[in-house]
C-alpha positions as CSV (number, residue, x, y, z in Angstrom):
1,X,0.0,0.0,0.0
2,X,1.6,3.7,-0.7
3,X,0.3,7.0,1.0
4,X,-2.3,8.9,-1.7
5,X,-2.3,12.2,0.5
6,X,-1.9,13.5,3.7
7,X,-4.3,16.6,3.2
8,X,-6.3,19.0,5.7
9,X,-10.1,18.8,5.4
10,X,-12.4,22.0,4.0
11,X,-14.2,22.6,6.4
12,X,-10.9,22.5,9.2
13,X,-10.5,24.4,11.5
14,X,-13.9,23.7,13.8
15,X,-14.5,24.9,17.0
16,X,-15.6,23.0,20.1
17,X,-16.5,23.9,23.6
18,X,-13.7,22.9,26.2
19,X,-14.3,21.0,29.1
20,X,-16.1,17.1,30.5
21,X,-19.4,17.8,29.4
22,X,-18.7,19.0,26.0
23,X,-18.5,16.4,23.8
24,X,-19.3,15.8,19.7
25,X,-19.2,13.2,17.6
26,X,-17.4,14.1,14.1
27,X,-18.0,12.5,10.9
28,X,-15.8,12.0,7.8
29,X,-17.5,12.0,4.1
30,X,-15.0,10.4,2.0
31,X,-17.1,9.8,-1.3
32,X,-14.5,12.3,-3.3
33,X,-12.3,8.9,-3.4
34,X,-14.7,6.2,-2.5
35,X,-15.6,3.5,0.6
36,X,-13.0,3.2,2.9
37,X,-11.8,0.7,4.6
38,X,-9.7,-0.1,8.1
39,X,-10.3,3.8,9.8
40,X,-8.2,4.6,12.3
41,X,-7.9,7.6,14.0
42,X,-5.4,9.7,16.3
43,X,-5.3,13.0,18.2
44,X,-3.0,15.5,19.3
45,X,-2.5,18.6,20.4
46,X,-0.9,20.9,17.7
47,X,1.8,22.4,19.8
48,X,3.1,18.5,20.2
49,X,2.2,16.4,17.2
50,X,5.0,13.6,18.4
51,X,2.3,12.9,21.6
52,X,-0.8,11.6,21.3
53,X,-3.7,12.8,23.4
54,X,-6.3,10.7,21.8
55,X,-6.8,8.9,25.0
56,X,-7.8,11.6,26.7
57,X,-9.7,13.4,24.4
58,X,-11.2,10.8,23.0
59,X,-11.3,7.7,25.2
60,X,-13.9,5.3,23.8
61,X,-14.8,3.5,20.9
62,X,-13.3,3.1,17.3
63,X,-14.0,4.7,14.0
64,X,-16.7,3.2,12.1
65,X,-17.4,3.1,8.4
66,X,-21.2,3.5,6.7
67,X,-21.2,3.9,2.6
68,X,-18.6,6.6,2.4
69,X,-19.1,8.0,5.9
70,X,-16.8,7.4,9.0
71,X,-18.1,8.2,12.2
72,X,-15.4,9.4,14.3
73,X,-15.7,8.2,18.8
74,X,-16.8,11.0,20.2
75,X,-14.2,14.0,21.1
76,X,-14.3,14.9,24.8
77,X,-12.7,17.1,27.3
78,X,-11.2,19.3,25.3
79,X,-8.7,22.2,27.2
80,X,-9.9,25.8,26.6
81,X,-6.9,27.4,24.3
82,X,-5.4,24.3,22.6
83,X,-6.0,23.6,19.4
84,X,-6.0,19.9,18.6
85,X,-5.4,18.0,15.7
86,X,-7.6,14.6,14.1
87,X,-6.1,12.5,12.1
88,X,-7.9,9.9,9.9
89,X,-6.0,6.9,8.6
90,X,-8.4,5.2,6.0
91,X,-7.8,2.9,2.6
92,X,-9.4,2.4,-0.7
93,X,-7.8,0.0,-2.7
94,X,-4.2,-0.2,-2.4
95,X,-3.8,3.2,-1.3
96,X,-3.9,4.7,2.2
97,X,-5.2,8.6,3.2
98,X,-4.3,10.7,6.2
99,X,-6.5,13.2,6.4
100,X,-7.0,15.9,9.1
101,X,-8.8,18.6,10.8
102,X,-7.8,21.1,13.6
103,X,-10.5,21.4,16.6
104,X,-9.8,24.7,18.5
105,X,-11.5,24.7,21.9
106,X,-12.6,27.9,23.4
107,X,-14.9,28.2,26.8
């Protein structure tokens, strides 16, 4: 398998509220290239793209895949002032996509 793109979606950068009780569940149209396969998905917070945060910020569950939608675990407790980057990790065919979005939680 080779890397197609590593690309930053439209519609990034999004805005969240910060905090426990502020929580969304994102969702991923990939129909542009097709059905994906094998999601996978990572988190971190711009200022340190070597660390992963994902399992704080979004501790449960795994991408899922419907047609040429990926439903993303919900993002949670977010830190007012950080921005964070999503990462998706999908394939069609041979070839795999990284795509991403920046969240930037205010209060």
């Amino acid at each position: 398998m080779t890397v197609k793109s590593i690309r930053e979606a439209n519609e990034s950068p999004l805005t969240q509220a910060a905090g426990s009780t502020a929580t969304r569940t994102y969702t991923y149209d990939t129909s542009a290239n097709g059905t994906p396969t094998n999601p996978a998905v990572q988190v971190y917070a711009t200022s340190d793209l070597s660390t992963s945060v994902k399992a704080t910020v979004m501790p449960a569950g795994s991408p899922s895949v419907t047609d040429d939608i990926i439903t993303l675990p919900p993002l949670t407790a977010l830190t007012a002032g950080v921005s964070y980057r999503v990462d998706i990790t999908y394939t069609i065919g041979a070839n795999v996509y990284i795509d991403y979005f920046i969240v930037n939680a205010e209060r």
